[in-house]
N, C-alpha and C positions, 0 to 999 in steps of 0.2 A: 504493500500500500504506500504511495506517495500522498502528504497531505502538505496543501499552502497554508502557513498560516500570515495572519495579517492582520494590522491592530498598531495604536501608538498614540503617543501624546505625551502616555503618563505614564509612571509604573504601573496604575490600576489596571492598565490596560495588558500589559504586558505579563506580570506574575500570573491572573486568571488561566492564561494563555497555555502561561509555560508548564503548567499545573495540568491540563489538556492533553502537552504533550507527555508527561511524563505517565500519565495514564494509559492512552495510546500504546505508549511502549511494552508498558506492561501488560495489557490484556494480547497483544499482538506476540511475545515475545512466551506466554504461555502455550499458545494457541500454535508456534514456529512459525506463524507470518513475517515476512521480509515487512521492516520499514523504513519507511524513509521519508523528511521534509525538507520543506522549508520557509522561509520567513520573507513578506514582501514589505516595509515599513518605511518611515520617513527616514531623513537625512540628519535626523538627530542622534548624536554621537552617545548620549545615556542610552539611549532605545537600543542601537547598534550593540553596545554593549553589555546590556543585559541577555541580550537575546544569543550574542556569538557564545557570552559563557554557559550555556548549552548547550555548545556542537551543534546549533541551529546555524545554516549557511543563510544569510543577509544579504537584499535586494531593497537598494535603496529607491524611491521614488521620486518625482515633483508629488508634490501636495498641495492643497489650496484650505484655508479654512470656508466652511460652510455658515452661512451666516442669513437669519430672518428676517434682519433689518436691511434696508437700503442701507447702503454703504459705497464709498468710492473703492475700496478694497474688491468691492466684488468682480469689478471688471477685470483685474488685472488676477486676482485670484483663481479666476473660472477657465484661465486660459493655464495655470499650473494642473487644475483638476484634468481639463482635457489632456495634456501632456500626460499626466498619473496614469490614464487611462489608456495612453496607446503604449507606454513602457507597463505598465500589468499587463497586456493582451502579448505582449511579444516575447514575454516573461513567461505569461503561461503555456504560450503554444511553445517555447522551447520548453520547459521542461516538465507537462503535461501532466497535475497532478491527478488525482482521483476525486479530488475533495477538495474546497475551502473553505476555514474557521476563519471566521471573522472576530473577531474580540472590541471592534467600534474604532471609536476616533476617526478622523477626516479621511485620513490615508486609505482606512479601508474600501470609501465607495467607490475610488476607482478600477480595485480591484472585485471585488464583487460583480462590477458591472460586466468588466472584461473577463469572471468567469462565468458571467450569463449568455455572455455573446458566443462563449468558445462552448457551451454549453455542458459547462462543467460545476455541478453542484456545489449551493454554499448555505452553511449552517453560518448564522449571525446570534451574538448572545450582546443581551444588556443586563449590566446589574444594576443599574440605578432605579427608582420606585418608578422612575415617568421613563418616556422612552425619547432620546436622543434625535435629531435630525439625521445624523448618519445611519443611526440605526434604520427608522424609518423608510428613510429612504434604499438600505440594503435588504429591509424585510420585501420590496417588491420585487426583490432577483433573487430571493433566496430560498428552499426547500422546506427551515428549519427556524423558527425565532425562538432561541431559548431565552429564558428571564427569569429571573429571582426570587420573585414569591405571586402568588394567584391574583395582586391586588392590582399588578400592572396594568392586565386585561383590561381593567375598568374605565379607560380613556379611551379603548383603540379602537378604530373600526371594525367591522367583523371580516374584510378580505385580510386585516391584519389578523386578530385572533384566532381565524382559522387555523392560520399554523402555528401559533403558541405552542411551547411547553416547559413547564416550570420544572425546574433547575435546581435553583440555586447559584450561588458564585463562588466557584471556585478557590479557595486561598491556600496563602504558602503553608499554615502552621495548623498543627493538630495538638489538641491542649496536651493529651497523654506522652510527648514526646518533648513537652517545653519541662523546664525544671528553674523554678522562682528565686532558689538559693542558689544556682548557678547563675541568674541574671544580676542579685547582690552582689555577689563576689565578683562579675567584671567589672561591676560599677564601685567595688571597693568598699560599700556601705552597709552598715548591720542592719537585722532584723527589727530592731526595736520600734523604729521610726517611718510612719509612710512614706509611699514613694509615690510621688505626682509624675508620671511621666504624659512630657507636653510632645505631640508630634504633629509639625508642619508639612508634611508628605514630601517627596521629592524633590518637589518647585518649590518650596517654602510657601510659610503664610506669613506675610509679616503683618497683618495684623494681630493674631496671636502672638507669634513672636517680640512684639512690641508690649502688650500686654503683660507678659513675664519678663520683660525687661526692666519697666517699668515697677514693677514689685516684685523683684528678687528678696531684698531683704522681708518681706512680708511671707512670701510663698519660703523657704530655707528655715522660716520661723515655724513654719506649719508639716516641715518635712522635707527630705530630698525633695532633688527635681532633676530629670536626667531632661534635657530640652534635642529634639530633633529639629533641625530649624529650616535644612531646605540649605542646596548649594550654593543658589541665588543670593541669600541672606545671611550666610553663615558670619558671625564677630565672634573670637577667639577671646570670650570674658570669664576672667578666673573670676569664680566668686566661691565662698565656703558654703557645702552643700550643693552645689550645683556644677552639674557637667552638662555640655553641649557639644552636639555631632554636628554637620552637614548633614551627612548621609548616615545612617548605620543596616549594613546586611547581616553580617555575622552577628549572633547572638541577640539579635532586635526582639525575635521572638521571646527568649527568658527574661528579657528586660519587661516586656509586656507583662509576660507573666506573673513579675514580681510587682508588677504596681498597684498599690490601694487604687488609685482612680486615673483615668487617660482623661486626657483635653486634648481634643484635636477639629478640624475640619470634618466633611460627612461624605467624603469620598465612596462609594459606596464598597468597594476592594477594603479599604479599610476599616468598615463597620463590619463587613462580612468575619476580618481575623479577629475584630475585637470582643465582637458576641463566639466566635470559636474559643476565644481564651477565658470566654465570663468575664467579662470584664468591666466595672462600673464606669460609665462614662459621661465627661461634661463636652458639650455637643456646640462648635461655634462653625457653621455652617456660610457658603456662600451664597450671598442674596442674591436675590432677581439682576441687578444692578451689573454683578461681576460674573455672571452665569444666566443657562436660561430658569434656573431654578430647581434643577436635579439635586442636589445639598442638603437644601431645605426639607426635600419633598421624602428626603432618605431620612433625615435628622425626626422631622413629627413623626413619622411610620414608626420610630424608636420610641418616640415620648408617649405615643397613645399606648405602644404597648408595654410602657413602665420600664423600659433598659435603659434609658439616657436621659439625662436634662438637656435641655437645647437654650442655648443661649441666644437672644433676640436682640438684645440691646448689649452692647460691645461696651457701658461705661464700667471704670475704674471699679465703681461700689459692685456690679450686679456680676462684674468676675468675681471675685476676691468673695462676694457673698455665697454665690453657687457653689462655687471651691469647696469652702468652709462647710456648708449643708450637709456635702458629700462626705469630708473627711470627717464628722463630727459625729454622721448619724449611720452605725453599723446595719443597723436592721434595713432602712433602704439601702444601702450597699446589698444587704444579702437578698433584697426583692430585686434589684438589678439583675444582680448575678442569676437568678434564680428563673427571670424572664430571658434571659440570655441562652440559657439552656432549653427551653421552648424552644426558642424561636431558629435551632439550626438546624440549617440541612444535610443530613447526612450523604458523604460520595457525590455530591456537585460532580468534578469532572468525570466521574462513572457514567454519571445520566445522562451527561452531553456526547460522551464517547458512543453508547449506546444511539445517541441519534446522530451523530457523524455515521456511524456504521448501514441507521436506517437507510439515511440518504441517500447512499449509495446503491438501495436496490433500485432494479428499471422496472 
């Protein structure tokens, strides 16, 4: 079996993915099927390199971003899309997969398109609670829409929900294999004390980032604080009680693990590890403003069903107060925790493999 994959922007986009592939591997490799990929994404150099450190071979694209509003961007934009789309078609007819997993982001619609044309099946997946523009518009060339939980359906049309099938999303960490006192020990810090861990995803958030900057000496009163902050953003400030990454891959997981409570953005890859880890969570999400509102829409789906606080108003008092709620009051931690474990899906990328595999009957 040869499969394309394809997908980018974010890491969200890309671990889901990679998590696909490694399952692949394994039901194929019980089974002695031959396989083989590869990977069609943008020209972004993180993306490139997440993706080659799994012996996934990388095809870079033009991209265009897709956009609802008028915009002067769009003219000059729509002419990288079409470019995207005659380098995936000559991409595909060289090396002619079986299959294409779409994972989202801009990059992907022009390969979708171009394996609609060569008429070679594609599974598209969204995690987020609302469904994307790319996605959307990949779900009209594609066999397969996987998605996250049953509530998506509830906006779509029905030429789209016809081909629904809920999922789940994929993520890198399985709580049984994370270990809390080995996330302590990287971090050098004892048990005694909560651990706040703030995480600004990949690209950074600097308004969170800003936020805990802002009240170090407040938050280091209240407990560690290991800060992810995003490569973008990264300042190199020693403070007592407090350590901050760029980036962290290795061991990010038991860092999770060991944390009284996460603050982070509402990426939806990211709420997917942090309900896999039980994890209490304070929730500052991107508005309509800076997004088309996928964030938000991930963030309340949490707060209605009691795993997250969701932070609305970004002032001084109502962080520093939500903080405090959380580390204060154990029994909603353990209602968090406790809705966190409802709320998972077991083998995500099993069930999507299973429908890559469907697809592929004629």
């Amino acid at each position: 079996m040869n499969i394309c994959f394809t997908g980018g922007g974010t890491a969200g986009h890309i671990f889901p993915a990679l998590q696909v592939d490694h399952a692949m591997q394994s039901r194929l490799s019980a089974s002695g099927q031959p396989y083989q990929r590869f990977w069609i994404g943008s020209k972004d150099e993180h993306e490139q390199s997440w993706v080659q450190s799994a012996s996934i071979d990388f095809y870079p694209i033009s991209t265009g971003k897709l956009r609802r509003y008028v915009s002067v961007k769009n003219l000059t934009d729509i002419g990288k899309v079409i470019l995207g789309c005659i380098q995936a078609f000559f991409i595909l007819r060289k090396l002619r997969p079986d299959v294409v997993f779409s994972k989202g982001g801009f990059v992907s619609v022009p390969v979708v398109f171009a394996a609609w044309l060569l008429r070679i099946p594609s599974i598209t997946h969204e995690s987020d609670a609302s469904l994307g523009l790319a996605t959307r518009i990949n779900s009209l060339f594609s066999k397969r829409l996987c998605v996250s939980f049953p509530e998506v359906g509830s906006s779509c049309k029905p030429s789209i929900k016809k081909n629904m099938v809920v999922t789940g999303t994929p993520v890198r960490f399985a709580k049984e294999q994370t270990d809390a006192s080995r996330g302590r020990t990287f971090l050098s810090i004892d048990d005694k004390r909560p651990l706040i861990v703030v995480l600004g995803g990949s690209q950074g958030a600097l308004q969170i980032n800003n936020l805990v900057w802002d009240h170090l000496g407040e938050l280091t009163s209240l407990g560690y604080v290991f800060h992810q902050t995003g490569s973008s953003t990264y300042k190199p400030i020693e403070y007592p009680g407090y350590v901050a990454k760029a980036f962290v891959e290795e061991h990010l997981e038991d860092i999770i693990a060991a944390a009284t409570v996460v603050v982070s953005r509402a990426g939806a890859t990211a709420l997917g590890e942090f309900i896999e880890l039980e994890k209490p969570m304070l929730l500052i999400p991107l508005g309509s403003g800076a997004s088309r509102g996928d964030q938000y829409a991930n963030a309340v789906r949490l707060e209605r069903e009691q795993a997250a606080i969701v932070l609305r108003e970004t002032s001084d008092s109502s962080f520093m107060d939500s903080l405090r709620s959380l580390l204060f009051n154990s029994d909603k931690r353990d209602d968090m925790i406790a809705n966190c474990k409802r709320l998972k899906t077991i083998d995500s990328e099993g069930r999507i493999v299973d429908q890559i595999l469907l697809s592929m009957e004629r």
